[in-house]
C-alpha positions as CSV (number, residue, x, y, z in Angstrom):
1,X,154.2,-111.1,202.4
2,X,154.8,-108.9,204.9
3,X,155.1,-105.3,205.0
4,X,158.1,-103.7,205.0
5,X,159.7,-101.6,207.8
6,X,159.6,-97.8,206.9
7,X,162.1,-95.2,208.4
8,X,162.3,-91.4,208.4
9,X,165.1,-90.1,205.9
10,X,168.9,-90.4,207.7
11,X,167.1,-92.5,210.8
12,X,167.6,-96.5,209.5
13,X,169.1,-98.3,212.1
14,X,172.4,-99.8,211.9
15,X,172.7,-102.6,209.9
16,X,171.1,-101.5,206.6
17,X,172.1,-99.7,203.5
18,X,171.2,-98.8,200.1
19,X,172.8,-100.2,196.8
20,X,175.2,-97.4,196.9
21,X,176.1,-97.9,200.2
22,X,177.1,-101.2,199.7
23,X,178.5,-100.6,196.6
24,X,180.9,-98.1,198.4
25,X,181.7,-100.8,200.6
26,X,182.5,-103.3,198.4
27,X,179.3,-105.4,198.9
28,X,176.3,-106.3,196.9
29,X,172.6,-107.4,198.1
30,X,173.1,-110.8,196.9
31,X,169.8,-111.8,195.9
32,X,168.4,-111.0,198.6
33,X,164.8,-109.4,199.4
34,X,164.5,-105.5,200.1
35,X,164.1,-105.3,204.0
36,X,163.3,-102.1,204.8
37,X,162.8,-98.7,203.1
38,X,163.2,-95.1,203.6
39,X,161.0,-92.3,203.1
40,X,161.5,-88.5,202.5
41,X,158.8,-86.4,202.5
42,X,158.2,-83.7,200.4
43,X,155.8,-80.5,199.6
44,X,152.5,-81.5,197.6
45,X,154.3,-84.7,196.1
46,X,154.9,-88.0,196.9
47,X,158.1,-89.4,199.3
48,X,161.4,-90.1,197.9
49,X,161.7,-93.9,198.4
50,X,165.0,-95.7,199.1
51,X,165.4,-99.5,199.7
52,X,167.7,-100.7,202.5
53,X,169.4,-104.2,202.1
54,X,170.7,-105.8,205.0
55,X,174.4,-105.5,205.7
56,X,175.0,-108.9,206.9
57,X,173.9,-110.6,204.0
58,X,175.6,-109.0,201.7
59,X,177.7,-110.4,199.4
60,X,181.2,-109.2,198.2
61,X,181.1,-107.8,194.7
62,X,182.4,-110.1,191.9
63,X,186.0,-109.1,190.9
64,X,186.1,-108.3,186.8
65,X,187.5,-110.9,184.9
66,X,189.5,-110.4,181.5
67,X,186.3,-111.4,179.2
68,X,184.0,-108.6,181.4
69,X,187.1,-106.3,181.2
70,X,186.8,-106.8,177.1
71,X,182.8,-106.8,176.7
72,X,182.9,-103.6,178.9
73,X,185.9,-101.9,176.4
74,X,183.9,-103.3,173.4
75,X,180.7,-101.5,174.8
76,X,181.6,-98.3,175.3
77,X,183.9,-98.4,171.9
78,X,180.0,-99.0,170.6
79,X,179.2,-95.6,172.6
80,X,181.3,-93.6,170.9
81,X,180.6,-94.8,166.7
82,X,178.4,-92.3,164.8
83,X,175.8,-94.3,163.7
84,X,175.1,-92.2,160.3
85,X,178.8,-91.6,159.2
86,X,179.9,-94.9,161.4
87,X,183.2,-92.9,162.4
88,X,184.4,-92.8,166.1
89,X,183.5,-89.5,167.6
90,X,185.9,-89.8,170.3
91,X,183.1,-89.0,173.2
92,X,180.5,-91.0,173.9
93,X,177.1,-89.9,171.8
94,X,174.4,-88.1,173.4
95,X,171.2,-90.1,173.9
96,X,169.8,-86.1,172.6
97,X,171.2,-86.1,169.7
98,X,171.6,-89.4,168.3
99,X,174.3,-88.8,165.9
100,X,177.8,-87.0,166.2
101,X,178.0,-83.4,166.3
102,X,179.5,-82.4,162.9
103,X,176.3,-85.1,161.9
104,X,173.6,-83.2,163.9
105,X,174.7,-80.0,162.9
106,X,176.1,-80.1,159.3
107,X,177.9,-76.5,158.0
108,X,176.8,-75.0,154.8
109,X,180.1,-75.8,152.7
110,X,179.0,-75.3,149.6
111,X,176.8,-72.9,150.2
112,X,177.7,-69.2,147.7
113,X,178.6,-66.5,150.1
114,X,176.1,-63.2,150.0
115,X,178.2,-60.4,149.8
């Protein structure tokens, strides 16, 4: 295999672009092979990497259909049940904390008051 082309940060040559960039135009890589890559230096670390694809192979982006419409509602509705007291927070969960926020952090209720 050969290796690939590397560019400076903002200097790839027309005709490239990242996921994103694609993405933002409607396009996808396709299955095709990273062609080039960027770098971006940095201070006492290693370079930022970014993979270019090539533009002209891209593919358009598959359009949604009704049953990817439905396993994408029935995946975040999954996002949102408290796994302990299995009620629908009504945000998505944090990854952090697991469990609902009246879950995480129960009150005292029955707790006697010092007076």
């Amino acid at each position: 295999m050969a290796a690939l082309p590397v560019f400076r940060w903002r200097l790839a040559p027309d005709g490239y672009a990242t996921r994103r960039q694609l993405r933002a135009r409607g396009l996808r890589p396709g299955g095709q092979d990273v062609a080039a890559q960027l770098e971006r230096p940095r201070r006492r670390r290693e370079p930022l990497v970014a993979y270019l694809y090539r533009v002209d192979l891209a593919k358009p982006v598959r359009p949604m259909t009704p049953g990817r419409w439905a396993a994408l509602a029935k995946a975040n509705a999954a996002r949102r049940i408290c796994p302990q007291c299995r009620r629908d927070a009504g945000y998505v969960i944090p990854a952090s904390l697991g469990s609902c926020v009246p879950c995480a952090y129960p009150t005292p209720a029955d707790s006697p008051r010092s007076s």
